[in-house]
N, C-alpha and C positions, 0 to 999 in steps of 0.2 A: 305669137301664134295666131292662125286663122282659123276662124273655128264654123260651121257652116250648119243651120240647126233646119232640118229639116220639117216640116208637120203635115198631117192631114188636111187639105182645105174644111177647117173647121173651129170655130171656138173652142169647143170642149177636149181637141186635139190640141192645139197648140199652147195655151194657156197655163196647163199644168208644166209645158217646159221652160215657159218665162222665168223661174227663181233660177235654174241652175245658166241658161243665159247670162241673168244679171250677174252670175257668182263668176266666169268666166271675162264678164267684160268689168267688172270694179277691180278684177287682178289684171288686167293693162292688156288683155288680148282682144282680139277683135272680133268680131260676132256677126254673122249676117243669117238673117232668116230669111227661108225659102218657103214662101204658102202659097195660098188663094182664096176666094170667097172670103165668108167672113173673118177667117184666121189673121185673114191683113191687119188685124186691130193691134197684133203684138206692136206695130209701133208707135201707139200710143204709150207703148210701156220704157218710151224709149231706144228700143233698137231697130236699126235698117233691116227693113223687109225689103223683100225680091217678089214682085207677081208672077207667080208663072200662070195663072189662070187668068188673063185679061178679059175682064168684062163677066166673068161665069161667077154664079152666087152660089152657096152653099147649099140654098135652096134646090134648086135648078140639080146641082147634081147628087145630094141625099133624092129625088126622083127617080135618077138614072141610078141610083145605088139598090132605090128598092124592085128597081126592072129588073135589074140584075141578078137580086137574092131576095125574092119575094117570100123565101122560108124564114129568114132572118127576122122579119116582122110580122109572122102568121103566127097563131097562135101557140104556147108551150105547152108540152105533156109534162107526166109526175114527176121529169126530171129535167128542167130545165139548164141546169150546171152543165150536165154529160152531153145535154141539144149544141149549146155555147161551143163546147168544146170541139165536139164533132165537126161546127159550120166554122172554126178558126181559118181552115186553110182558104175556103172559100172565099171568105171576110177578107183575107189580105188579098187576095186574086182580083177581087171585084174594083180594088183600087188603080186597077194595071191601065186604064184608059187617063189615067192623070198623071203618070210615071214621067213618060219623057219632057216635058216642059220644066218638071222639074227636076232632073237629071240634069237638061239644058243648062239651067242657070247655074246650079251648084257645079258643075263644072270649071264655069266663067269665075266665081270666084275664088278659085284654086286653092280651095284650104289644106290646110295642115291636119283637121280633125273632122270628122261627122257625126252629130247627134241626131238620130232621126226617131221619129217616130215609129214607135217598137210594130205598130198596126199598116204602117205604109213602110213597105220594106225597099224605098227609094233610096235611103241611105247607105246599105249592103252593095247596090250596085253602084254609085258614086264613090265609095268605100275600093271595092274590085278593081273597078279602071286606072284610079288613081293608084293605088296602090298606098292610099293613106289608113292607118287607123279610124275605127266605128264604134259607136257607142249607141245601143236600141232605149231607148227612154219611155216608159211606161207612162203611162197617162188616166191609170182606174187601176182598178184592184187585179180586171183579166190577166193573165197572165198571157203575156203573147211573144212567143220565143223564137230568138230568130231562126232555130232550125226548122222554123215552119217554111221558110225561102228556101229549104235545100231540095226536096220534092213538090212534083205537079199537087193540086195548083195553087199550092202558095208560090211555089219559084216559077211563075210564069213568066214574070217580068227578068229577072236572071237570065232563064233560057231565053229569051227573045233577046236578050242584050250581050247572048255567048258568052257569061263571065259565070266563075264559080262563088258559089257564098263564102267568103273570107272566112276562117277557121279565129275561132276565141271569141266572135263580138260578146262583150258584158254588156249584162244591164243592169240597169240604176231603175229601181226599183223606186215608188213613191208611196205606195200601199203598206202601213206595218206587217210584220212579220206573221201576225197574228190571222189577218184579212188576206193578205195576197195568195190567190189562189197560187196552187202547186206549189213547188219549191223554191223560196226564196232567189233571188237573181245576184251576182255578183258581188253588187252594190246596195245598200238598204241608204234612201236618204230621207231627213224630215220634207214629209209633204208641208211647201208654204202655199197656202192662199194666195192666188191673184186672181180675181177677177174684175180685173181692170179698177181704173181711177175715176173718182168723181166727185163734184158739188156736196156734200152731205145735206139731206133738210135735217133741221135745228131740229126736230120732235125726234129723231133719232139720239141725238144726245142727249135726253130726257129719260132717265128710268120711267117704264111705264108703271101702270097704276096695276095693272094684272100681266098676268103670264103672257109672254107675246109669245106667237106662233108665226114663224117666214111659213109661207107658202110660194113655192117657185117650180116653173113647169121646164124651165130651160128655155134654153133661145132657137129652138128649132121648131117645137110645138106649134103645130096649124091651130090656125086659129077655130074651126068649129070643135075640136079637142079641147082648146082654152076655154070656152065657151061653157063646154062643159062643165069642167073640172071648177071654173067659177060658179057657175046655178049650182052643184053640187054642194061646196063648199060653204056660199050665202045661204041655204036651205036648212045647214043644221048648226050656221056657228051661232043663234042667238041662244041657242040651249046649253053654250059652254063658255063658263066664267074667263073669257081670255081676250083678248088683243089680237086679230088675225091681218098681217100684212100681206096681201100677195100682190108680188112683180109680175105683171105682164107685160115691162119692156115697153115694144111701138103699139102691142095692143092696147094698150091702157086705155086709146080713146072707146073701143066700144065696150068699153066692161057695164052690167046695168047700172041702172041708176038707182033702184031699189033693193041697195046693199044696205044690212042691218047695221049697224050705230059701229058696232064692233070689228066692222071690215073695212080695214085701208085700202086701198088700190093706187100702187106706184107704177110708174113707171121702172127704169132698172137703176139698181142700185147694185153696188158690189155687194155680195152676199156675203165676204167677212165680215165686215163690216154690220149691215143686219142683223147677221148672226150671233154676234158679242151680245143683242141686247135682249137676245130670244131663248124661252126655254125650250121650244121644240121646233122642229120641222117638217114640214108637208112637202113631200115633192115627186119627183119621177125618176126618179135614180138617178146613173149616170155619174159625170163631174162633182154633183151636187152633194153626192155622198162623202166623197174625201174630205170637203170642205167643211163638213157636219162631223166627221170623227175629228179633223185634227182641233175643232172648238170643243169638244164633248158635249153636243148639242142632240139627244133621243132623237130619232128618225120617224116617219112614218111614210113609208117606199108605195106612189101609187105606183105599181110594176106594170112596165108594159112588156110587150114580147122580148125587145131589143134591150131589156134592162133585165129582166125575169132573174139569170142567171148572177149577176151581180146581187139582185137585191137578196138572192135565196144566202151568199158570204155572208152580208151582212145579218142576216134574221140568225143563222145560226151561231158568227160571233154572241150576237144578243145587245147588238145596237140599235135594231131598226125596227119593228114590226112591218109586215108588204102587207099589203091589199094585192090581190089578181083582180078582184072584179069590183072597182072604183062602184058603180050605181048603188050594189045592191050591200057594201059592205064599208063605207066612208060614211060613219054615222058619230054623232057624239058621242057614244060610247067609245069607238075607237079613238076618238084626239082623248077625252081626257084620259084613256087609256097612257097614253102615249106620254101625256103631262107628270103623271100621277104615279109610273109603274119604277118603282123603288130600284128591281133588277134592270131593267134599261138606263135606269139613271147613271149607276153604278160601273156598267159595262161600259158605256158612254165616256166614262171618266178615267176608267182603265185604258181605253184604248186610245182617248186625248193622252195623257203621260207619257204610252208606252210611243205616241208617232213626237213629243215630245224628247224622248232620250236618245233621238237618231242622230246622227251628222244631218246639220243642217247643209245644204247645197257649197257654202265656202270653207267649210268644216272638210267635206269629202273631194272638195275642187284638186287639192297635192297629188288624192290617187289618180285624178283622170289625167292629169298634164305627165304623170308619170307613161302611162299609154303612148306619147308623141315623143316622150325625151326621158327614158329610162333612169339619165344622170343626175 
């Protein structure tokens, strides 16, 4: 079988679909991923990617994304969950200017199946035409259902392509049952960890001597942001007995020079990895967050607008503590908050177990081939 995995031109899109990938291409079927921008890295992970975005960065078009839905990244009121929700249909709409290139190619490779990315609803229509089998693949906790492609203007790209949304797409769900907003999907599967492969440095496999803290802002973050959130961060961590790692990836070269004894500055590393050796986490929601419940790693969520409604799941699970206003409320009290607090620990470890007793991706792979070939 051919199988055609679609994503967002983005890391934090594509990345969470690389285990059920792998789980499709180690049972003997064949796999081709369609991206752009950064997202091209999946084939580091091993499998053939497709450019549909020649030349264009990730960068370059989160720009054009936030021209497009400048509410998405402006500021949240007392209920940011119900904002999220609201701007869903929007959110997949705003993707409509990167659709047919990658339409184009997933075509060319005439599969038998479609995994697409539950947020870019490129898959539904490559789905339609063909007249093959689809499967929507979540990628974070949001819940983002493909009946949002059936009406304007999440189905913009549909209507402009004259095809109807195929009736049944399931989705495989990667958020435990507990976290994933709204109703469960189809499919519940263990979220694995990938964020990419690498070198490990040797003091990583060294128990540290106090409590490490990752700190990580993701791979989009501007640098005057980084900037920040570093002076921030070096300003109070000599007051808290710990270890503070933060990955700034290509920024690493301007991070200051007068970081306290106790602050590492890496470049990137895969954050499972980190994460084994860490009692808590600093970071900006996002990807970052699944990758901290499936280790049972405390949170501390600095929330931005385009995170807000995510991080507000996780605070009320009782895995994460948010910060909204990172200057005036990212102090030591809040990290060792966060080291220290018994019910986070706990909640943390409950919902490590419970994304532990899912089908793992080759666990669940018999029901998805069932989709193409009933027999």
């Amino acid at each position: 079988m051919r199988v055609v995995v679609l994503s967002a031109p983005s890391l934090a899109h594509a990345f969470p679909m690389v285990p059920l990938a792998w789980a499709f291409r180690s049972a003997g079927h064949e796999v081709v991923f369609v991206a752009g921008g950064d997202a091209l890295a999946v084939a580091n992970a091993g499998l053939p990617v497709l450019d549909a975005l020649p030349g264009r960065t990730t960068s370059d078009m989160l720009t054009e994304f936030m021209h497009d839905m400048p509410e998405f990244y402006g500021p949240r009121g007392d209920d940011p969950l119900q904002e999220q929700n609201a701007q869903k249909p929007y959110h997949v709409a705003a993707w409509d200017r990167y659709v047919d290139p990658h339409v184009q190619l997933a075509e060319q490779v005439r599969p038998d199946l479609v995994i697409y990315d539950a947020i870019f609803g490129v898959g539904a229509i490559v789905a339609a035409r063909l007249g093959i089998p689809a499967i929507a693949h979540s990628i974070a906790l949001a819940r983002y259902s493909p009946e949002l492609l059936r009406d304007l203007p999440g189905g913009v790209s549909l209507r402009r392509y004259g095809v109807q949304l195929p009736e049944g797409i399931p989705t495989v769900d990667i958020a435990p049952p507990s976290l994933v907003e709204g109703p469960p999907g189809e499919f519940a599967m263990r979220y694995v960890p990938y964020n990419g492969g690498s070198v490990l440095p040797p003091w990583l496999l060294s128990s540290p001597e106090r409590p490490r803290i990752a700190v990580s802002f993701g791979s989009l973050a501007a640098t005057r942001q980084l900037t920040r959130y570093v002076d921030q961060i070096a300003s109070v961590a000599a007051e808290v007995e710990a270890e503070f790692v933060v990955t700034l990836g290509e920024h690493s070269a301007s991070a200051p020079d007068d970081l306290p004894p106790n602050v590492r500055i890496t470049r990137w590393l895969p954050l499972h990895a980190l994460l084994r050796t860490c009692a808590a986490a600093i970071h900006h929601g996002g990807g970052t967050s699944l990758t901290c419940c499936a280790l049972g790693i405390p949170q501390l969520v600095l929330a931005g607008p385009e995170t807000a409604g995510e991080a507000e799941l996780l605070q009320a699970r009782g895995v994460a503590h948010v910060l909204q206003n990172v200057e005036q409320a990212l102090d030591a009290a809040a990290i060792r908050e966060v080291l220290y607090d018994d019910k986070l620990h706990r909640a943390a470890a409950e919902v490590r177990d419970e994304i532990a007793d899912l089908p793992t991706p080759s666990e669940l792979l018999p029901q998805l081939v069932q989709l193409v070939d009933p027999h």
